[in-house]
C-alpha positions as CSV (number, residue, x, y, z in Angstrom):
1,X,0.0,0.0,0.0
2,X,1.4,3.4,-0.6
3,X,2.2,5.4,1.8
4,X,-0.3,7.2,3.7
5,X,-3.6,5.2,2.4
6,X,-5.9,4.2,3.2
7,X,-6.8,7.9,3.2
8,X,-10.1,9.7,5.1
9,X,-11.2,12.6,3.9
10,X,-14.9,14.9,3.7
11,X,-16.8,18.0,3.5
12,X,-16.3,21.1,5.3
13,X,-19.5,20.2,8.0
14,X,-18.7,16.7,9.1
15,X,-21.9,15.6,7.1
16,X,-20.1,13.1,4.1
17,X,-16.8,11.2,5.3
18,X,-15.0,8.9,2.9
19,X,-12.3,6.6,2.3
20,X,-9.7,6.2,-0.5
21,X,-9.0,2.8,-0.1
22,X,-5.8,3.3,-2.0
23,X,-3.3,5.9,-3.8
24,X,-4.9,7.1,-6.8
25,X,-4.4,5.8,-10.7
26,X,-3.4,9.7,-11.1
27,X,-3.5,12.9,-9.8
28,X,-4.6,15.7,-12.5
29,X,-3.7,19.9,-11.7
30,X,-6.4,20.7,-14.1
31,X,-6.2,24.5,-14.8
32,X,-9.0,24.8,-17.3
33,X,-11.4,27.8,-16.7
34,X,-14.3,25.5,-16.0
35,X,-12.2,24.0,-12.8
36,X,-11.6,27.8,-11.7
37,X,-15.2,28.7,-12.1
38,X,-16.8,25.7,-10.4
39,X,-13.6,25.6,-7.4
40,X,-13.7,29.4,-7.2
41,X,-9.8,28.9,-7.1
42,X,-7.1,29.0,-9.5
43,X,-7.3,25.2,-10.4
44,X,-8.3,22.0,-8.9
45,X,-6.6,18.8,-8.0
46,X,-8.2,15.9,-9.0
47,X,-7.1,12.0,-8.0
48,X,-8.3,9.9,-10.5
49,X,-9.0,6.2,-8.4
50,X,-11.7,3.3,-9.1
51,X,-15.1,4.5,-7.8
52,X,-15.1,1.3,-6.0
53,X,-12.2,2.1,-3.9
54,X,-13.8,5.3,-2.9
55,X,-15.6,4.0,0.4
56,X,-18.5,6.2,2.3
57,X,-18.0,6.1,6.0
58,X,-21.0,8.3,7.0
59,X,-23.4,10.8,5.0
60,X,-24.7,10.1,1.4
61,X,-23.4,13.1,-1.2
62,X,-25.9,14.0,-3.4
63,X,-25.1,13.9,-7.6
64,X,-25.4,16.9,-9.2
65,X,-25.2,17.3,-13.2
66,X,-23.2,19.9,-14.6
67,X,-22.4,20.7,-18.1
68,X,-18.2,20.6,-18.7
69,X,-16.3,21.8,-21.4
70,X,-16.8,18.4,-23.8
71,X,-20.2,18.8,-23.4
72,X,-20.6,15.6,-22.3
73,X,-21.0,16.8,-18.7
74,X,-20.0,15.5,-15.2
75,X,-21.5,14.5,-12.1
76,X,-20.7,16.2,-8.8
77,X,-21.4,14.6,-5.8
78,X,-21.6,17.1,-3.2
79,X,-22.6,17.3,0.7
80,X,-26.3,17.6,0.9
81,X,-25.8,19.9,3.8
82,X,-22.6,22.1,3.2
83,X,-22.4,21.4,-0.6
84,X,-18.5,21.1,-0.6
85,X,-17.8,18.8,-3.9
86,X,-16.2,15.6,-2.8
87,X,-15.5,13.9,-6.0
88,X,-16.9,14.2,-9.6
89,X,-17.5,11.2,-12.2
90,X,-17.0,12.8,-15.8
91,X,-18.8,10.8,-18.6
92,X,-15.5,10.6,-20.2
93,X,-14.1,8.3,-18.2
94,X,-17.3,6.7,-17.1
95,X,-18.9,6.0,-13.7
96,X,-16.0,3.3,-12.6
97,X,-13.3,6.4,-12.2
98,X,-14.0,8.6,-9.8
99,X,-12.0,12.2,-9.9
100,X,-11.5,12.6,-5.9
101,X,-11.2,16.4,-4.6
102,X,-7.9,16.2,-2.8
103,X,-8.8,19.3,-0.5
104,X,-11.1,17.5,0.4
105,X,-8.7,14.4,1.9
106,X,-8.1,15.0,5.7
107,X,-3.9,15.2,4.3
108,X,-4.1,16.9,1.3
109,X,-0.6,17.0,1.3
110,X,0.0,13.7,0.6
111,X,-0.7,14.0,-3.0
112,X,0.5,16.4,-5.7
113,X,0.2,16.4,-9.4
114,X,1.8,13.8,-11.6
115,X,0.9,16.4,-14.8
116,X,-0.9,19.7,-15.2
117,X,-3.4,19.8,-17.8
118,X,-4.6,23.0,-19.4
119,X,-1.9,25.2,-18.6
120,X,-3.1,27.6,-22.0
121,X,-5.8,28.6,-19.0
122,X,-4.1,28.6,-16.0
123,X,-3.8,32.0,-13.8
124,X,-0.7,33.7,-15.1
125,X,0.8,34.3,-11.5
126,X,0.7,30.7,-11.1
127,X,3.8,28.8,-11.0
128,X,4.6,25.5,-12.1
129,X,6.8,22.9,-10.5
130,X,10.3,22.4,-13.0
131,X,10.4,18.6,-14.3
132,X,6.7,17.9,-13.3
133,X,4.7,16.9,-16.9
134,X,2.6,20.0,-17.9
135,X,0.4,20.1,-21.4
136,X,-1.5,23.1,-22.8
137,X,-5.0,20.9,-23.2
138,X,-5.0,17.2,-22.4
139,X,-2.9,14.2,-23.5
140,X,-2.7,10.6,-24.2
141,X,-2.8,8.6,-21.1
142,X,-0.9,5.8,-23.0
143,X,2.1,8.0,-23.1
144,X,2.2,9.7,-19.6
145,X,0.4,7.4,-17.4
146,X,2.7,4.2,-15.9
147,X,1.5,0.6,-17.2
148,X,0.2,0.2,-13.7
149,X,-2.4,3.1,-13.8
150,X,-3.1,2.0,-17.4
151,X,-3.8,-1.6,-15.9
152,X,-5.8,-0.3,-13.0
153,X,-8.2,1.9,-15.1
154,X,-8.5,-0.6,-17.9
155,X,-10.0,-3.1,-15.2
156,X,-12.4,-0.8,-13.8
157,X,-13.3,0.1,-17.1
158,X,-13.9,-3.3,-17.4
C-alpha cells in the first residue's frame, strides 16, 4: 500500500466522510477555466481512483449534473448539507473512475500532481513545478500514465 492510504477525507460540515481505499491511478492539476469557475480557485486537484475504492464512512453526497467543457458533462457529488464537492465522475471516463477532490482528503498533502493539464488557461501568477509533466489541453494517457495506472483503469473500465 502506498504510503499514507488508506486515506479519510470529507466535507467542510462533518456531514459526508469517505475513504480512498488506495493511492490514486493519477492525480490531475487541471487548470481549465471550467475548474476555476466551479472551485472558485485557480485550479483544482483531482485524483483519479476506481469509484469502487472510494468508500463512504458516513453521510450520502448527493449527484449533481453539470455541463463541462466536452459537453458531455460531469457529475458532482456534493454534501447535501454544506455542498463542498467531494469527487466528480466525468462521462469521459465513465462511472467506474471517480476524480476525488484532494482538498477534500483530511492530508491533502499527501498528494500532488503527476501532470498539469490546461496550462493555456491557467492563472498567469501561477507557478509550475520544474520537471513535473505540464500540457497546454489534455494528453494521451498511453504515453504519460505508468503501465500500472493503465492496468488499473483498464480493469475498472472493465
Amino acid at each position: 500500500m502506498a504510503k499514507g492510504f488508506p486515506a479519510e477525507g470529507g466535507c467542510s460540515c462533518g456531514a459526508v466522510r469517505y475513504r480512498m481505499e488506495s493511492a490514486p491511478i493519477f492525480v490531475h492539476g487541471c487548470h481549465c477555466t471550467w475548474c476555476q469557475r466551479e472551485t472558485g480557485s485557480a485550479f483544482a486537484t483531482n485524483a483519479m481512483i476506481e469509484t469502487d475504492r472510494v468508500s463512504l464512512l458516513s453521510g450520502a453526497p448527493v449527484a449533481v449534473a453539470t455541463p463541462s467543457a466536452s459537453d458531455k458533462g460531469q457529475t458532482i457529488m456534493r454534501c447535501p448539507a454544506c455542498h463542498v464537492a467531494l469527487w466528480s465522475n466525468y462521462a469521459g471516463a465513465g462511472e467506474t473512475i471517480a476524480f476525488v477532490r484532494v482538498g477534500t482528503l483530511d492530508e491533502a498533502s499527501l498528494l500532488e500532481p503527476d501532470i498539469h493539464i490546461y496550462t493555456t488557461t491557467k492563472q498567469p501568477w501561477v507557478t509550475l513545478p520544474e520537471g513535473k509533466p505540464a500540457v497546454p489541453e489534455y494528453y494521451s494517457a498511453r504515453e504519460m500514465w505508468p503501465p500500472e495506472s493503465l492496468a488499473r483503469a483498464k480493469a475498472a473500465r472493465g
